[in-house]
N, C-alpha and C positions, 0 to 999 in steps of 0.2 A: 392228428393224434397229439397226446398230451407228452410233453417231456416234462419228468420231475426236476425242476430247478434245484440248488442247494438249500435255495429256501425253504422247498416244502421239506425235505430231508432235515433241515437243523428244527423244523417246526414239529414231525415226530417224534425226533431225537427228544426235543424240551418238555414233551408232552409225557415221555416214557422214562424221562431221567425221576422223578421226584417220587415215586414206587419204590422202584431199584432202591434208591440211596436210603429212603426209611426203612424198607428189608432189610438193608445193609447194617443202617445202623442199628436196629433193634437189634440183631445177630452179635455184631460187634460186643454189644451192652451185656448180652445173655453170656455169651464168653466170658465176657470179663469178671461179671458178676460167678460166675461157678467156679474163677478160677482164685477169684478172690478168698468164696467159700472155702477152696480146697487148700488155699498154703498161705503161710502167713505174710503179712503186708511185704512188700521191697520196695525201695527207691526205682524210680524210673531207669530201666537202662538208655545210655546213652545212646542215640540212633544208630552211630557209623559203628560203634564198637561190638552191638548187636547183631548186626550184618550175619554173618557168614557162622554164626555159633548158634546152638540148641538153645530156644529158650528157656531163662531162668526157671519156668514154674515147671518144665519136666526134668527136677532136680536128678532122676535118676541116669539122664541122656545125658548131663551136663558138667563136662571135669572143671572143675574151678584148678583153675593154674595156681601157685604161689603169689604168682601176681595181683592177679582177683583177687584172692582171700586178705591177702595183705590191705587191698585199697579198701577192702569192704571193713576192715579192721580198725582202721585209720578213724 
């Protein structure tokens, strides 16, 4: 009988990655693009600082501190 190597395994995997990721990214694009529509331009948030808080464009989710608002003021 045959045993699947890692070979054949990463040779699936390579063959069903490049689908996914243009699904992915066309998704990604469409988001951004509606959300673009919806609120007005902002500066890139910062990676780490965004972590663990609401994103900016569900301004209703999202308390800006004193802090925020002071930086974005700046």
């Amino acid at each position: 009988e045959h045993v699947p190597t890692w070979e054949d395994t990463d040779e699936i995997a390579r063959a069903e990655r490049p689908l996914g990721h243009t699904f992915f990214q066309r998704a990604v694009r469409d988001l951004q693009a509606a959300h673009a529509a919806a609120a007005p331009p902002q500066p890139p948030p910062h990676p780490t600082a965004q972590q663990h808080q609401h994103p900016p464009h569900i301004p209703h989710q999202h308390q800006y501190s004193d802090f925020e608002v002071g930086m974005a003021a700046s």
